[in-house]
C-alpha distance (Angstrom), angle and dihedral (degrees) to the residues before:
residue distance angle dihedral
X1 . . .
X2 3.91 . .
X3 3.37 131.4 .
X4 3.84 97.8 -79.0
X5 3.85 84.2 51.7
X6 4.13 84.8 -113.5
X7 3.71 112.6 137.7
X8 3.80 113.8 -141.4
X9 3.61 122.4 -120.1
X10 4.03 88.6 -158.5
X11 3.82 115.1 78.6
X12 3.51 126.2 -127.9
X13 4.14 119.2 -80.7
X14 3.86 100.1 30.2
X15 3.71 110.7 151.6
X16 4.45 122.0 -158.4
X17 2.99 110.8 -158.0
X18 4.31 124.6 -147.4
X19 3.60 129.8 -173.9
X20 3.97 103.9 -143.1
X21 4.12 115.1 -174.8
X22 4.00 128.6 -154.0
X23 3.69 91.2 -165.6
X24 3.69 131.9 114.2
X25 3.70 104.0 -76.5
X26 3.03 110.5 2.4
X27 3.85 108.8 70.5
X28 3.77 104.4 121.8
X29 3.90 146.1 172.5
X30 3.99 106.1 -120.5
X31 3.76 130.2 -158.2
X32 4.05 115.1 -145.7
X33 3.94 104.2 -170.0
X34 3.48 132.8 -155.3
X35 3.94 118.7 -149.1
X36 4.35 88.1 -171.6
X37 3.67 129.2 33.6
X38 4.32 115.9 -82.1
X39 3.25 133.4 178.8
X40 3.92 115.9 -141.0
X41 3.63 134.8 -143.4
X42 3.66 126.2 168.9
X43 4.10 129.0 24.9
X44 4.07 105.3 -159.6
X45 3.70 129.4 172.1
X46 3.92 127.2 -157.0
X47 3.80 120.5 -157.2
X48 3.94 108.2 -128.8
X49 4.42 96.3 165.8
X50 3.69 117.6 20.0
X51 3.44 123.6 -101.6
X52 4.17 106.9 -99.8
X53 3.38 130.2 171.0
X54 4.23 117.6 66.9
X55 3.81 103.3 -69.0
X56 4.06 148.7 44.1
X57 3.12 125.7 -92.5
X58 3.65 138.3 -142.7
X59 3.90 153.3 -151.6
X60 3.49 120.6 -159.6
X61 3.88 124.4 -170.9
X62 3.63 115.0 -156.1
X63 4.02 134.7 178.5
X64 4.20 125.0 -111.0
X65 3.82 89.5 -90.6
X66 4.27 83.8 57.8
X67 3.87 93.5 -115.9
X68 3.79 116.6 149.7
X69 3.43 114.2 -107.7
X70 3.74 103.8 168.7
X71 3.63 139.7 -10.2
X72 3.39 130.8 -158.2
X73 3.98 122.8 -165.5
X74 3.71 124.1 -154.3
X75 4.20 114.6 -156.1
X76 3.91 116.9 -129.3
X77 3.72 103.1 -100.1
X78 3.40 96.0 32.8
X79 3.98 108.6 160.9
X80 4.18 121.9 -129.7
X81 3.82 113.8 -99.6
X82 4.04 87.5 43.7
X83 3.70 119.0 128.6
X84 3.28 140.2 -159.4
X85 4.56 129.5 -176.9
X86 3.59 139.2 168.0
X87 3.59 121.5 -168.9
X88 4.09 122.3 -116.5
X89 3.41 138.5 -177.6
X90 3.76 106.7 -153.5
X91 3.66 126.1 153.5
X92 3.48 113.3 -165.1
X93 3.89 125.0 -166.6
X94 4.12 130.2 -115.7
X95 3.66 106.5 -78.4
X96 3.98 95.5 21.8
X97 3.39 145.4 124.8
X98 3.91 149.7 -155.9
X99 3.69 124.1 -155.6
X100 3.63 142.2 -132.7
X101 3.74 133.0 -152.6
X102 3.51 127.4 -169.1
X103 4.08 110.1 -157.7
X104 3.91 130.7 -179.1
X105 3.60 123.8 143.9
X106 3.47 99.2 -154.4
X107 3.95 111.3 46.6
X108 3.93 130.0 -110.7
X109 3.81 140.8 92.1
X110 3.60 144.8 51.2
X111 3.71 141.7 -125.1
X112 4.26 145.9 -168.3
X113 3.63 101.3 -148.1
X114 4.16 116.4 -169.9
X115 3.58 125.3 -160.1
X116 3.72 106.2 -158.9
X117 3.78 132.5 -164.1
């Protein structure tokens, strides 16, 4: 049982997997559902292009009502293969969601970011 006394039809240690983009055009603000109740553990991010351009970058997850609930900033010149985590604890309800946003003012680079439970 979790804290809303919901029992979780996902097991522990499932990972979802997102392609986010720093690159002109294609930056975007993504929407993983959940059709069942899961409680979620660990945001991580793996550098798959270097970041270019003058700047960091950044992917922020945040909950349905838009709050933050963990950010995770990627240097300028960061190499592929690097990787970056913060731990959560996030329970999200049947039928919801949590969000991702990529962010980089300056364009360049690519990353797999996982969202674990």
């Amino acid at each position: 049982k979790h804290k809303e006394g919901t029992v979780s039809l996902y097991p522990r240690g499932l990972t979802f997997p997102v392609s986010m983009s720093f690159e002109t055009g294609e930056q975007a603000t993504i929407n993983l559902r959940f059709p069942d109740f899961i409680h979620l553990t660990k945001v991580r991010a793996t550098v798959t292009k270097a970041l270019a351009g003058t700047d960091a970058g950044t992917i922020t997850l945040k909950n349905q009502a838009g709050a933050t609930l963990a950010t995770l900033t990627i240097p300028l010149s960061t190499v592929i293969d690097a990787e970056f985590s913060a731990a959560i604890d996030v329970e999200v309800p049947a039928d919801g969601f949590v969000t991702l946003v990529a962010a980089k003012t300056t364009a360049g680079g690519k990353c797999e970011v996982f969202i674990e439970s």
